[in-house]
PyMOL Python script that loads the backbone (N, CA, C, O; Angstrom):
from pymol import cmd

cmd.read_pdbstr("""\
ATOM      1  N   UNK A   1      -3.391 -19.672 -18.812  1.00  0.00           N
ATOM      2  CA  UNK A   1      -3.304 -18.921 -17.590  1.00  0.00           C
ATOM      3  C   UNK A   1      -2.747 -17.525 -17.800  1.00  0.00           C
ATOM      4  O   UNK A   1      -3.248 -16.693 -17.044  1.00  0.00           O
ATOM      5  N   UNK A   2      -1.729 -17.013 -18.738  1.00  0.00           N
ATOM      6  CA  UNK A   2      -1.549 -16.053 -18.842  1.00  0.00           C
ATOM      7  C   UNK A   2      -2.402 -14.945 -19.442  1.00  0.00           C
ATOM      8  O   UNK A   2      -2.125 -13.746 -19.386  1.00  0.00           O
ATOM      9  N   UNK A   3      -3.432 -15.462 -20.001  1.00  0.00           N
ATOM     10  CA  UNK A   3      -4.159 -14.687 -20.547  1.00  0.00           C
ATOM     11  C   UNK A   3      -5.340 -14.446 -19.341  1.00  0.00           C
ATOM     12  O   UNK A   3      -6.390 -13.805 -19.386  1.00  0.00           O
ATOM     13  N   UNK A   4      -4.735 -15.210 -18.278  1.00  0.00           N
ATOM     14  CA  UNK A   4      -5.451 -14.462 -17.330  1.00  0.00           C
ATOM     15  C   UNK A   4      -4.817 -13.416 -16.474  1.00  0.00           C
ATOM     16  O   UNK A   4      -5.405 -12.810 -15.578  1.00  0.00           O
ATOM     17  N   UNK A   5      -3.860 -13.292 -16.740  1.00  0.00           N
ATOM     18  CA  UNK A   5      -3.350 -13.143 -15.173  1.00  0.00           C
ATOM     19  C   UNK A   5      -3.584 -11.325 -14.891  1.00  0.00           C
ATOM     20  O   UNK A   5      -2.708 -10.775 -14.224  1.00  0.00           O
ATOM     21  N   UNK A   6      -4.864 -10.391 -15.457  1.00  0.00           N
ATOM     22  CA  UNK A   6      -4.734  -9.302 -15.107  1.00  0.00           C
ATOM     23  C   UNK A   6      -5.780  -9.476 -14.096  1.00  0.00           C
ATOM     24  O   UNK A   6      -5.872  -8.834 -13.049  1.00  0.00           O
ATOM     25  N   UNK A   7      -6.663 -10.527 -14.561  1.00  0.00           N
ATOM     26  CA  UNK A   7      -7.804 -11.112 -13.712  1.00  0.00           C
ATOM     27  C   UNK A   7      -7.332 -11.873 -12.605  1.00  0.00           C
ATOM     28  O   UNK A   7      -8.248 -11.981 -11.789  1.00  0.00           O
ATOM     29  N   UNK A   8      -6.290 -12.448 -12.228  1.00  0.00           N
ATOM     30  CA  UNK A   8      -5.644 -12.816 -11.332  1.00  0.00           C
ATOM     31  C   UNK A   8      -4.336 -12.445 -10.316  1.00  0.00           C
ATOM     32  O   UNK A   8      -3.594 -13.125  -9.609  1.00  0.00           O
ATOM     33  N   UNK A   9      -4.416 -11.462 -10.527  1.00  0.00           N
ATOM     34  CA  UNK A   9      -3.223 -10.300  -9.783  1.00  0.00           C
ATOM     35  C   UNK A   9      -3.883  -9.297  -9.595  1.00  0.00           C
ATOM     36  O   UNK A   9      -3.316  -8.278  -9.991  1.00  0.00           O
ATOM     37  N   UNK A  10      -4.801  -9.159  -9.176  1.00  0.00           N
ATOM     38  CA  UNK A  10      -5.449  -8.080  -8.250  1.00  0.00           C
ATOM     39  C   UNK A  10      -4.697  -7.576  -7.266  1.00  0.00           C
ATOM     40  O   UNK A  10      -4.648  -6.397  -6.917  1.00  0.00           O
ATOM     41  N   UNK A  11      -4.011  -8.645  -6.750  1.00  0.00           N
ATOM     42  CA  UNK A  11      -3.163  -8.599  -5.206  1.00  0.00           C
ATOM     43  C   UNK A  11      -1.948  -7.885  -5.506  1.00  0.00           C
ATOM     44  O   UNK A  11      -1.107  -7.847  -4.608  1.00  0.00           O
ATOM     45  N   UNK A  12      -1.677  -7.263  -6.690  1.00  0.00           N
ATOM     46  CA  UNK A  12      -0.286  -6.708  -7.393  1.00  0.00           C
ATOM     47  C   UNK A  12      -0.547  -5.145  -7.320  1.00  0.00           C
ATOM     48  O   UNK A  12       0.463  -4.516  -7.003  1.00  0.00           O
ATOM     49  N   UNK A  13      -1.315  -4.629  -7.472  1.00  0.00           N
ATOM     50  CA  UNK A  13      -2.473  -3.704  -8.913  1.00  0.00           C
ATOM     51  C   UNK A  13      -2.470  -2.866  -6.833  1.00  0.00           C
ATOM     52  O   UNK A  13      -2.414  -1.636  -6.823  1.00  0.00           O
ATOM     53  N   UNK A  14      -2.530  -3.617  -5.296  1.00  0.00           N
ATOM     54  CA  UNK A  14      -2.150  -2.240  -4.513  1.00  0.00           C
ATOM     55  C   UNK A  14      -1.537  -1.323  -4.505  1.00  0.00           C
ATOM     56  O   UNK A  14      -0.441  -1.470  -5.047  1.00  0.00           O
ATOM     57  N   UNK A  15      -1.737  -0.378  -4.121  1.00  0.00           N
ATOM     58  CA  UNK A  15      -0.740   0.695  -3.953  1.00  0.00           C
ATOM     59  C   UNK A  15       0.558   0.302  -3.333  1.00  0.00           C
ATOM     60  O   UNK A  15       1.639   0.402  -3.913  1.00  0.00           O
ATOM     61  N   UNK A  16       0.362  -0.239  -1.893  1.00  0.00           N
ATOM     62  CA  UNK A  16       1.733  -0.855  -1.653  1.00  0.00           C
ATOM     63  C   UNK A  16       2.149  -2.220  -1.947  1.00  0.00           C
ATOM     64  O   UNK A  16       2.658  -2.927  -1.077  1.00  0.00           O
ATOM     65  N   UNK A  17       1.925  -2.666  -3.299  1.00  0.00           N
ATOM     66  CA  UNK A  17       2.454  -3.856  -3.209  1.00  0.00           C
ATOM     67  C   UNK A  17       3.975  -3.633  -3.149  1.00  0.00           C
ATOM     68  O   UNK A  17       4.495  -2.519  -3.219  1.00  0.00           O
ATOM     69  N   UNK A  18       4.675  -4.851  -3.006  1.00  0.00           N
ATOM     70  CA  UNK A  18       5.923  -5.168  -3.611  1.00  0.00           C
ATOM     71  C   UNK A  18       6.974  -4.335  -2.167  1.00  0.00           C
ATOM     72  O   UNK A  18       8.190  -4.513  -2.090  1.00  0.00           O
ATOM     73  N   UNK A  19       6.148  -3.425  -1.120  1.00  0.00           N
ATOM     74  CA  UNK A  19       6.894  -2.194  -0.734  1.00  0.00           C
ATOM     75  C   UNK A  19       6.656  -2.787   1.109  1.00  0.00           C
ATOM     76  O   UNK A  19       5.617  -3.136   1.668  1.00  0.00           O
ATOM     77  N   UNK A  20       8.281  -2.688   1.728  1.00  0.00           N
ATOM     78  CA  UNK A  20       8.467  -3.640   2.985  1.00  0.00           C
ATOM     79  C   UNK A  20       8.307  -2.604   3.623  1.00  0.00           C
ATOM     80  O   UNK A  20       8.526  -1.475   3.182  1.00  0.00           O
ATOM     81  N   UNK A  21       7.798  -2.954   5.037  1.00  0.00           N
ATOM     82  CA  UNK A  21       7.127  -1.406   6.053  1.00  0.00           C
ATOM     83  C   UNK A  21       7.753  -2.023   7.339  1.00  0.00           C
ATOM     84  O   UNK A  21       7.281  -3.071   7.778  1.00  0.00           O
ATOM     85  N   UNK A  22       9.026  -1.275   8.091  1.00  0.00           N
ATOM     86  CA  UNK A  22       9.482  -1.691   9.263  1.00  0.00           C
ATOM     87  C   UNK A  22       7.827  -1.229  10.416  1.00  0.00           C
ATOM     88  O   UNK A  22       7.201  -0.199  10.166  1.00  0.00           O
ATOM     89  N   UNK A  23       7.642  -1.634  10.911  1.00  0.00           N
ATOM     90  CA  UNK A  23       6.651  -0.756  12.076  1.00  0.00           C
ATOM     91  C   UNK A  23       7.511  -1.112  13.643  1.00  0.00           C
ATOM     92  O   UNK A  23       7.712  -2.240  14.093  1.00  0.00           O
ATOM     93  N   UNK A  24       8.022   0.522  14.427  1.00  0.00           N
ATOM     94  CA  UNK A  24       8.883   0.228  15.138  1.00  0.00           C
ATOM     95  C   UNK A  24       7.680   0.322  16.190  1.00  0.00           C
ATOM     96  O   UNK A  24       7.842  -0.644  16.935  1.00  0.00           O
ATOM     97  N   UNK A  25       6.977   0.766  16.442  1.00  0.00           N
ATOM     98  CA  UNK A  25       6.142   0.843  17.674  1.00  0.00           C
ATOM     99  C   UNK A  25       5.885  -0.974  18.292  1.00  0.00           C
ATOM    100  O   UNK A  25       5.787  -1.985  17.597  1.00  0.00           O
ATOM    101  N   UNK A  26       5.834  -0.849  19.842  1.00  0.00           N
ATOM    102  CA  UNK A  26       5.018  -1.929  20.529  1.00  0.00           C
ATOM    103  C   UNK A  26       3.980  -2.043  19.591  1.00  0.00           C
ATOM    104  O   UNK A  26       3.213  -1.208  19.110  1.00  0.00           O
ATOM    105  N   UNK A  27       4.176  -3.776  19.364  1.00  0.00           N
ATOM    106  CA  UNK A  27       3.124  -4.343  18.395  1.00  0.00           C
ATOM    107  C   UNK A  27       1.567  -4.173  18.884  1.00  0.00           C
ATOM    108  O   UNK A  27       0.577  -3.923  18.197  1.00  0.00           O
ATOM    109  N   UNK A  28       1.700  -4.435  20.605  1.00  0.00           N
ATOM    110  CA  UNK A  28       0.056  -4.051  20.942  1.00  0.00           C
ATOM    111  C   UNK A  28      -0.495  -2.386  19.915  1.00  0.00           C
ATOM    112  O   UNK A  28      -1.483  -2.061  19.258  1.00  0.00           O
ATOM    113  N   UNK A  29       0.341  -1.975  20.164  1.00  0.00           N
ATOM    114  CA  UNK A  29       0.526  -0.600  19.734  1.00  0.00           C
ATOM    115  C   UNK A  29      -0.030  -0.402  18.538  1.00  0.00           C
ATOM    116  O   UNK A  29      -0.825   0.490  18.244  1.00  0.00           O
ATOM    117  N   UNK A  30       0.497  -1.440  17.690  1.00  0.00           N
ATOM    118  CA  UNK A  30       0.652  -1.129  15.986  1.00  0.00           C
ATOM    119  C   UNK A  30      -0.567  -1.576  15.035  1.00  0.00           C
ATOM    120  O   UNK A  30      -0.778  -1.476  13.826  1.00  0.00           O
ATOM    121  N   UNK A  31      -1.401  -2.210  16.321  1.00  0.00           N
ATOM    122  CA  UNK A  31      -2.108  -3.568  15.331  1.00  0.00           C
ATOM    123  C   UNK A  31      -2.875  -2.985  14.314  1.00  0.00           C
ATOM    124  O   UNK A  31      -2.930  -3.602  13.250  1.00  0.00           O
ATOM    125  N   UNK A  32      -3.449  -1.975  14.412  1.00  0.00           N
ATOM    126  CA  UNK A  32      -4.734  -0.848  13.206  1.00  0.00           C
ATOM    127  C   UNK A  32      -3.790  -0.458  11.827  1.00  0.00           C
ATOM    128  O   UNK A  32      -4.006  -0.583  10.622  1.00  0.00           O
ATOM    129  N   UNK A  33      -2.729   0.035  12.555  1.00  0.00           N
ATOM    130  CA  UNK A  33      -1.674   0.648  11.651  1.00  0.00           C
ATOM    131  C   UNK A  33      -1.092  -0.924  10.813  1.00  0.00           C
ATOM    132  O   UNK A  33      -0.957  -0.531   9.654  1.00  0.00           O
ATOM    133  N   UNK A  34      -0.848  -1.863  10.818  1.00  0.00           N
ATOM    134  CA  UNK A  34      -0.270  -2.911  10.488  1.00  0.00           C
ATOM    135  C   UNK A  34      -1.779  -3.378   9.664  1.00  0.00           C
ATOM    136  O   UNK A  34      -1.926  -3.735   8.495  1.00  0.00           O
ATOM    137  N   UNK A  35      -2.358  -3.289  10.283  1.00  0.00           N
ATOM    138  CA  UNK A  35      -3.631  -4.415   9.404  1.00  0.00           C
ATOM    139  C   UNK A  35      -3.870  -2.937   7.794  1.00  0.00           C
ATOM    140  O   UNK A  35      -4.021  -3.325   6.635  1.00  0.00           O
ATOM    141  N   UNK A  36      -3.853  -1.999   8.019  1.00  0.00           N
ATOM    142  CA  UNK A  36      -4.257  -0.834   6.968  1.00  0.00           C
ATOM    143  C   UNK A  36      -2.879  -1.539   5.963  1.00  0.00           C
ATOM    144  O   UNK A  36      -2.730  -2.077   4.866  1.00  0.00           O
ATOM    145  N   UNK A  37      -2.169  -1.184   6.988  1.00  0.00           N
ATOM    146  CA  UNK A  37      -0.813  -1.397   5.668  1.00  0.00           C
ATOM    147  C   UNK A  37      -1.008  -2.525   4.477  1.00  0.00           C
ATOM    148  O   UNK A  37      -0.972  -2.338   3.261  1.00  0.00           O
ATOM    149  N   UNK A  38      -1.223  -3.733   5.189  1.00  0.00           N
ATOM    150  CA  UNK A  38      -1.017  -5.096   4.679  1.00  0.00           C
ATOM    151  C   UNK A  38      -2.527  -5.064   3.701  1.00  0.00           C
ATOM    152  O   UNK A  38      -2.659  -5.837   2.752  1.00  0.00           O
ATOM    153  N   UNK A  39      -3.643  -4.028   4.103  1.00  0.00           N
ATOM    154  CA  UNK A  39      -4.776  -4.382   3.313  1.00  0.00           C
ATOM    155  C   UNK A  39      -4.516  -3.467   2.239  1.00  0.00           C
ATOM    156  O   UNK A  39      -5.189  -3.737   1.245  1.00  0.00           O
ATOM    157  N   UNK A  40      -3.682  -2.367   2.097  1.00  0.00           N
ATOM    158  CA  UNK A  40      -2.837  -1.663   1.055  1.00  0.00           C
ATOM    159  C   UNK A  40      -1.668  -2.623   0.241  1.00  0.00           C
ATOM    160  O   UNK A  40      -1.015  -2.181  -0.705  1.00  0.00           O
ATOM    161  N   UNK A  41      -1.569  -3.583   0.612  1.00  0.00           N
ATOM    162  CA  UNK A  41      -0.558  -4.997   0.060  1.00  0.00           C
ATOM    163  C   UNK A  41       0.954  -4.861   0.477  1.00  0.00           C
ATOM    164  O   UNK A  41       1.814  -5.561  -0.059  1.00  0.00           O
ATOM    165  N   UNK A  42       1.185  -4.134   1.243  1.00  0.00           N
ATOM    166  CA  UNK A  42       2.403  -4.027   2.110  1.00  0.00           C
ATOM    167  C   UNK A  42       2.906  -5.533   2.776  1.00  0.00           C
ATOM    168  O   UNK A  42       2.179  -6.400   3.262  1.00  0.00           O
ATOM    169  N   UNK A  43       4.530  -5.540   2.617  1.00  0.00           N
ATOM    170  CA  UNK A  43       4.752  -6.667   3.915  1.00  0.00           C
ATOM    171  C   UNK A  43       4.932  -6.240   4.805  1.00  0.00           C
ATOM    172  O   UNK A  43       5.914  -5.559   4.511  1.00  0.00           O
ATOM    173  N   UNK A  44       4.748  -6.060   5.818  1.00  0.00           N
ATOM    174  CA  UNK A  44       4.835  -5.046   7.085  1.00  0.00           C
ATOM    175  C   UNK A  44       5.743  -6.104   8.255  1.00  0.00           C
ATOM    176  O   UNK A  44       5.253  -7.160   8.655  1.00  0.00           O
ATOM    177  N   UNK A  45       6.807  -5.719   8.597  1.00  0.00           N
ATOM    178  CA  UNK A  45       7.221  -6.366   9.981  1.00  0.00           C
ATOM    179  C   UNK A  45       7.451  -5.275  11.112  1.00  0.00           C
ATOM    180  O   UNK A  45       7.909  -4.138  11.008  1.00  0.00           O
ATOM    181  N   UNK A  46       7.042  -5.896  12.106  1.00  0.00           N
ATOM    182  CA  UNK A  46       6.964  -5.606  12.936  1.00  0.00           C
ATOM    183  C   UNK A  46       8.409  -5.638  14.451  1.00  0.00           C
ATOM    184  O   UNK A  46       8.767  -6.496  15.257  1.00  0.00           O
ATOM    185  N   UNK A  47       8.645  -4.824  14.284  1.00  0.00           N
ATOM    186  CA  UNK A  47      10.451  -4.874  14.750  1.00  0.00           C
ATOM    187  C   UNK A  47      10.259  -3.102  16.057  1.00  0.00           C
ATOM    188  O   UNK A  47      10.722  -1.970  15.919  1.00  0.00           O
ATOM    189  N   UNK A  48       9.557  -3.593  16.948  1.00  0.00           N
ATOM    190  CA  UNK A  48       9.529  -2.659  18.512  1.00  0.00           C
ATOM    191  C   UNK A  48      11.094  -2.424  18.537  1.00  0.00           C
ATOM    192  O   UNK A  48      12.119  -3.092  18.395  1.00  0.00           O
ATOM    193  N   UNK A  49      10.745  -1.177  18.782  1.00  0.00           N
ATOM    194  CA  UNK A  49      12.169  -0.079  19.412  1.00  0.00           C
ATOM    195  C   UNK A  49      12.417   0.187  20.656  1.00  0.00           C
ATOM    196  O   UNK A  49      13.512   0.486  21.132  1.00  0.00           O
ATOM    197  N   UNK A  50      11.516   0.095  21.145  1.00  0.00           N
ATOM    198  CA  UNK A  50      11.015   0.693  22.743  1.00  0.00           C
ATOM    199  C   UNK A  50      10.117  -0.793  23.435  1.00  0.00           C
ATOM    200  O   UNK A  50       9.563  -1.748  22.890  1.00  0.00           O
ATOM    201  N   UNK A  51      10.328  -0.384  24.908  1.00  0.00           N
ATOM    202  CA  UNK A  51       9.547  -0.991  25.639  1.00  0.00           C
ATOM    203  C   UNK A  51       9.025  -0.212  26.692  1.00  0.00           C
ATOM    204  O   UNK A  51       9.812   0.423  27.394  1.00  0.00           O
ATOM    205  N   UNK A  52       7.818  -0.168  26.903  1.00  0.00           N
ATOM    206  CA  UNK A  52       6.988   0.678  28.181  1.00  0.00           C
ATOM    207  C   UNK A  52       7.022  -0.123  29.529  1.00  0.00           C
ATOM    208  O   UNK A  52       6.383  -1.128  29.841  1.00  0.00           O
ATOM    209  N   UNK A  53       7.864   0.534  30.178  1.00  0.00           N
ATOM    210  CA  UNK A  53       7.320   0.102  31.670  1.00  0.00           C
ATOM    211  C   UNK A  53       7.507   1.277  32.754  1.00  0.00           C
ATOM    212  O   UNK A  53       8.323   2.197  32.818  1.00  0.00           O
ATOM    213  N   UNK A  54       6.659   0.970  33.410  1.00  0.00           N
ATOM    214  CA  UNK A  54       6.677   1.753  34.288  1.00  0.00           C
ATOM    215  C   UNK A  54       7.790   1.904  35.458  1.00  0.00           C
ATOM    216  O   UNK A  54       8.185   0.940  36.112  1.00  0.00           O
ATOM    217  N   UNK A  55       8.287   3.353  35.656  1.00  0.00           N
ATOM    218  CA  UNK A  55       9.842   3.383  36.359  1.00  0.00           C
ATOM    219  C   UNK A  55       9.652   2.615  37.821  1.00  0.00           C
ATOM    220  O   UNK A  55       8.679   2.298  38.504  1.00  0.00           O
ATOM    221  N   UNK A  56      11.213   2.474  37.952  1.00  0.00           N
ATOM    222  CA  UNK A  56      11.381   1.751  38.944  1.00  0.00           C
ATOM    223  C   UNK A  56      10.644   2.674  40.505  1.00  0.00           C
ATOM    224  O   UNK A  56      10.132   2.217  41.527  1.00  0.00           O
ATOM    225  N   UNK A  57      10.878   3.968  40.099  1.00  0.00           N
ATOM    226  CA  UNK A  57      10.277   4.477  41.385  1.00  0.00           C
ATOM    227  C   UNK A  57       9.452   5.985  40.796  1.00  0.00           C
ATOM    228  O   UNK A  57       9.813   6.774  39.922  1.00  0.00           O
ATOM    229  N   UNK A  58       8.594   5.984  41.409  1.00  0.00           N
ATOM    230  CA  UNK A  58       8.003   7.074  41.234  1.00  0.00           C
ATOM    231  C   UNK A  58       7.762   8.625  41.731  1.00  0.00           C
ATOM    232  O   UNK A  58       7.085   9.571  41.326  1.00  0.00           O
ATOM    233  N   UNK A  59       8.575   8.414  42.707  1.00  0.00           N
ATOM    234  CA  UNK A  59       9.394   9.568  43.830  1.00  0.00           C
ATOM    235  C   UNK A  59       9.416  10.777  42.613  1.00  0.00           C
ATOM    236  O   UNK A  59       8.679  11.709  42.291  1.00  0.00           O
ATOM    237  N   UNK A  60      10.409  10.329  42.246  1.00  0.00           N
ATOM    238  CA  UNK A  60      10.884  11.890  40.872  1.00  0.00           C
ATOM    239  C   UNK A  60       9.547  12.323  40.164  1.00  0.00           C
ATOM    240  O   UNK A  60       9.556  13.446  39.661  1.00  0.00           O
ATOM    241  N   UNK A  61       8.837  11.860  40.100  1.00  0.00           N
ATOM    242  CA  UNK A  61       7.578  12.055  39.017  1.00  0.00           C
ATOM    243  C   UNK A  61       6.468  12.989  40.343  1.00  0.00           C
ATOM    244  O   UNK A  61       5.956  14.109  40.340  1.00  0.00           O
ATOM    245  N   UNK A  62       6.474  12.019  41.199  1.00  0.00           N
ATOM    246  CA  UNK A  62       5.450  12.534  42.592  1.00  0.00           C
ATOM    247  C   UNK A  62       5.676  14.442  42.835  1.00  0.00           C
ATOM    248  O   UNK A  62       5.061  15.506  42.755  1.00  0.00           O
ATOM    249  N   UNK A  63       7.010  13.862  43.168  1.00  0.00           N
ATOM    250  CA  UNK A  63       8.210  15.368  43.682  1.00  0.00           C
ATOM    251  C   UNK A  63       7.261  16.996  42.556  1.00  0.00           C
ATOM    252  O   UNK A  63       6.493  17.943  42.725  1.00  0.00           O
ATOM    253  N   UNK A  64       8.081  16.297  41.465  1.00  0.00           N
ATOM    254  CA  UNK A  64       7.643  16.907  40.197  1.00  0.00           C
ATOM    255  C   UNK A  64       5.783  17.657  40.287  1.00  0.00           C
ATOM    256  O   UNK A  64       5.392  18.804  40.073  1.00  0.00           O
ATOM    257  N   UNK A  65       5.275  16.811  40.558  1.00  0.00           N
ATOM    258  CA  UNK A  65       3.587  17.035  40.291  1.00  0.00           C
ATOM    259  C   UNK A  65       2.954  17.824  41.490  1.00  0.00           C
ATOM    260  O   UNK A  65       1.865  18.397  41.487  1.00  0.00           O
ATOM    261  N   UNK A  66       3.854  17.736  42.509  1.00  0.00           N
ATOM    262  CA  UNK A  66       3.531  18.770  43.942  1.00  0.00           C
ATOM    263  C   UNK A  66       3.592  19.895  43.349  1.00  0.00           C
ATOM    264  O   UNK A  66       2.683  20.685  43.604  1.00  0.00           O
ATOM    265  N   UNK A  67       4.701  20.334  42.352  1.00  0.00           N
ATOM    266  CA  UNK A  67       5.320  21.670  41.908  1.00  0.00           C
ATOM    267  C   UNK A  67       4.602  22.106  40.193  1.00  0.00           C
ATOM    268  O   UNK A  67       5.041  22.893  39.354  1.00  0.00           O
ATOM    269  N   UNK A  68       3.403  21.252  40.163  1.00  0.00           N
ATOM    270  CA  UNK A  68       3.492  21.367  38.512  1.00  0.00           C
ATOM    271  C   UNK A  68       2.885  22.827  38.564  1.00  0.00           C
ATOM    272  O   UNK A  68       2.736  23.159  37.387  1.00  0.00           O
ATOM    273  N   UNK A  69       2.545  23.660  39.242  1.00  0.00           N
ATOM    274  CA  UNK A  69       1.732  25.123  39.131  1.00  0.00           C
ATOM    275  C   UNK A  69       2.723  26.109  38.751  1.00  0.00           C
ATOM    276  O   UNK A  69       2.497  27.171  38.171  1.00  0.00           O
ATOM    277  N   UNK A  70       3.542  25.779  39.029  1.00  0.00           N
ATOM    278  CA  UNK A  70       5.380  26.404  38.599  1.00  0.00           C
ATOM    279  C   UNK A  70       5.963  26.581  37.400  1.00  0.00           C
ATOM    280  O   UNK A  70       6.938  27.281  37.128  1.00  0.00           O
ATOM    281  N   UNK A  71       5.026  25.615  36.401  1.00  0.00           N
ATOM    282  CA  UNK A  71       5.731  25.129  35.162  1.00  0.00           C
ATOM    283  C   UNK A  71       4.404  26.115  34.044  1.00  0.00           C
ATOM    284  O   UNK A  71       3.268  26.351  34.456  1.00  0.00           O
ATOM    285  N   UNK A  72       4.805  26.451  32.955  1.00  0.00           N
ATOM    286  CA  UNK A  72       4.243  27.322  31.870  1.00  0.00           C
ATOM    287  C   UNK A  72       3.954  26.509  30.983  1.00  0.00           C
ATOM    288  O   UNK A  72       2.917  26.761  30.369  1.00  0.00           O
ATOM    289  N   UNK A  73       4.806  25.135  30.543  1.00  0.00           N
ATOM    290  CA  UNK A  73       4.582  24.373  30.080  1.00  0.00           C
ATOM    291  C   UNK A  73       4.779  23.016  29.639  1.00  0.00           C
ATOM    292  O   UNK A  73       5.864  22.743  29.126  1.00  0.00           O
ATOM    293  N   UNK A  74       3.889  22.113  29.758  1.00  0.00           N
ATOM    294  CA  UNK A  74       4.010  20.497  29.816  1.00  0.00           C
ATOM    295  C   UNK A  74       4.304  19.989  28.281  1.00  0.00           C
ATOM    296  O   UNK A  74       3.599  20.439  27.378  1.00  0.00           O
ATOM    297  N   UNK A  75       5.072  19.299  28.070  1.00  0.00           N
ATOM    298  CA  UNK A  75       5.305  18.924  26.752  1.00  0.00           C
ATOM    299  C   UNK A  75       5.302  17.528  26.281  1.00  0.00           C
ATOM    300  O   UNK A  75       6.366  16.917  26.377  1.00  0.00           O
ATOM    301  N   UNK A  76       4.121  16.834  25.712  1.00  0.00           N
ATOM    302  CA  UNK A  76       4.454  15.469  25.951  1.00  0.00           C
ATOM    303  C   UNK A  76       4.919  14.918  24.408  1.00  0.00           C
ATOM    304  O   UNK A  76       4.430  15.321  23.353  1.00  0.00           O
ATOM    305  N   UNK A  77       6.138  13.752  24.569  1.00  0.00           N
ATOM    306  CA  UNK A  77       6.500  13.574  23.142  1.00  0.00           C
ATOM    307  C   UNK A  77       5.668  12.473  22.376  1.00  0.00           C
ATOM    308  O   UNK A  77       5.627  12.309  21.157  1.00  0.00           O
ATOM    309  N   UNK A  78       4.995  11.734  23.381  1.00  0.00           N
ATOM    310  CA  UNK A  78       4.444  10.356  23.018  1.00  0.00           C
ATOM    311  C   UNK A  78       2.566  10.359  23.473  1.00  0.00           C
ATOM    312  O   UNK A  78       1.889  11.021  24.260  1.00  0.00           O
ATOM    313  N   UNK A  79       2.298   9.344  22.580  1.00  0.00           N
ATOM    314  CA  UNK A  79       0.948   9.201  23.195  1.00  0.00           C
ATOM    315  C   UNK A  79       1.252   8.353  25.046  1.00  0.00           C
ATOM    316  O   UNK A  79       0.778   8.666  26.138  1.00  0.00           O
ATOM    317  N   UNK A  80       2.112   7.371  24.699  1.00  0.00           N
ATOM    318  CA  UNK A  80       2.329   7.166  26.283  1.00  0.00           C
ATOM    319  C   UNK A  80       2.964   7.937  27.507  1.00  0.00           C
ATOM    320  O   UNK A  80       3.102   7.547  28.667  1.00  0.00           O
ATOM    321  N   UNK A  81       3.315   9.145  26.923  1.00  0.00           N
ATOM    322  CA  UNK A  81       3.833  10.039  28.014  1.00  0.00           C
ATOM    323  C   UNK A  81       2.550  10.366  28.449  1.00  0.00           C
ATOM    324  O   UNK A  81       2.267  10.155  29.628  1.00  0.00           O
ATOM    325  N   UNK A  82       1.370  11.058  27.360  1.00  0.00           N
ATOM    326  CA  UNK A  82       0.041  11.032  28.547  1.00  0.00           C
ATOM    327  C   UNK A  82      -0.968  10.574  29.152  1.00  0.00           C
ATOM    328  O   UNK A  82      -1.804  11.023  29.937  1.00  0.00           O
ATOM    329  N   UNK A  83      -0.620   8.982  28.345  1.00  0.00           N
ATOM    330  CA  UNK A  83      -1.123   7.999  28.737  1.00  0.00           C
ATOM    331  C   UNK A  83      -0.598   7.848  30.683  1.00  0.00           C
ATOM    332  O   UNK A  83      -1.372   7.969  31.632  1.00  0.00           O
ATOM    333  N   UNK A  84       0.308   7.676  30.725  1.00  0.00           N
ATOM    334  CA  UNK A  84       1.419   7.228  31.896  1.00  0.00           C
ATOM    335  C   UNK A  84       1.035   8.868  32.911  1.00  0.00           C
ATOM    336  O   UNK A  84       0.643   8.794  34.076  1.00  0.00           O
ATOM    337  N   UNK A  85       1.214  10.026  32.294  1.00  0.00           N
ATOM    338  CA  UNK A  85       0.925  11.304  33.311  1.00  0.00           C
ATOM    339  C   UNK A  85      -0.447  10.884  33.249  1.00  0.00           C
ATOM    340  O   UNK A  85      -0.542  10.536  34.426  1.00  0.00           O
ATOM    341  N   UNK A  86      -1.467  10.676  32.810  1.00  0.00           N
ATOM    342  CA  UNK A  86      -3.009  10.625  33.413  1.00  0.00           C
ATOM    343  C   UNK A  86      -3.130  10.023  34.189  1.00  0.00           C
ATOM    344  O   UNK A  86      -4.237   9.910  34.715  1.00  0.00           O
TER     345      UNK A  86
END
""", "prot")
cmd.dss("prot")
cmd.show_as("cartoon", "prot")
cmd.util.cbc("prot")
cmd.orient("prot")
């Protein structure tokens, strides 16, 4: 068997083998990014930082969007900030 094993560790020979990948995003979030990793031979866990929900009231946001002609410029930090403003 050892005289096999260059023929049998293919699964070594990835780029990321051996190499642990926190992924903090919502897992719905992560799933493309997680499957690339692991097919690069990564162990990837999956450990969310954040949770999306939508605020308790939407008054402040409403208020805000009467007045948005006022503003020079919108700055969003996340894909769900313009997910959530669209």
């Amino acid at each position: 068997m050892v005289g096999l094993r260059n023929l049998l560790n293919w699964f070594e020979k990835k780029p990321l083998f051996g190499k642990g990948i926190v992924i903090t995003r919502p897992e719905a979030q992560a799933g493309e990014m997680i499957d690339l990793l692991r097919q690069q031979g990564a162990r990837v866990i999956c450990f969310p930082t954040i949770k999306v929900v939508p605020p308790k009231s939407w008054q402040a946001l409403d208020k805000t969007l009467e007045h948005l002609e006022t503003y020079r410029w919108i700055i969003f930090t996340s894909a769900n900030g313009v997910h959530f403003f669209l």
